[in-house]
C-alpha positions, 0 to 999 in steps of 0.5 A: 078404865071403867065408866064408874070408875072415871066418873068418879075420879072426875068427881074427885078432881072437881073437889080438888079444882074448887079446894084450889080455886078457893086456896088461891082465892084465899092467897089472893085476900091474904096478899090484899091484906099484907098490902094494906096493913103496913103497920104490923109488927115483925113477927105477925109479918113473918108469921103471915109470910109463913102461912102464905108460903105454905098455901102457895106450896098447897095450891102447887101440890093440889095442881100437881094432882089435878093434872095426874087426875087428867092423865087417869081420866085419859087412860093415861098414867103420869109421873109428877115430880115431888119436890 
C-alpha cells in the first residue's frame, strides 16, 4: 500500500471513530432519558426503544468497519461477518 493511500484510509477511519464515538455518546444520553421519563406513554416507549435499537445496530456496524480499516492500515485484508 502506498503511503497516500493509507494516510487516508487512516483519515477515513478517524471520521468513523468520532461518528461512533458521538453515536455511542447519543445512545448513552437516550438510555438517560428513558430512565428518567417513566411517565411516557406506550407507544413514545416503543418507538424510543426502536431508535435506540437501530443506533446500537449503527454503532456495531461502524465497529465492524473500524476494525477492517485497521487490517488495511496493516496491509492486511479482513473479512467481517455481516449479520
Amino acid at each position: 500500500m502506498k503511503e497516500r493511500e493509507k494516510k487516508m484510509i487512516e483519515e477515513w477511519q478517524k471520521k468513523i471513530m468520532e461518528e461512533k464515538k458521538d453515536l455511542d455518546e447519543e445512545c448513552t444520553k437516550l438510555d438517560s432519558f428513558l430512565k428518567k421519563n417513566t411517565d411516557l406513554n406506550e407507544e413514545e416507549k416503543a418507538l424510543l426503544a426502536d431508535e435506540r435499537l437501530a443506533m446500537s445496530k449503527h454503532s456495531e456496524i461502524l465497529g465492524k468497519r473500524i476494525e477492517i480499516t485497521k487490517a488495511c492500515i496493516n496491509g492486511n485484508t479482513l473479512e467481517v461477518p455481516i449479520n
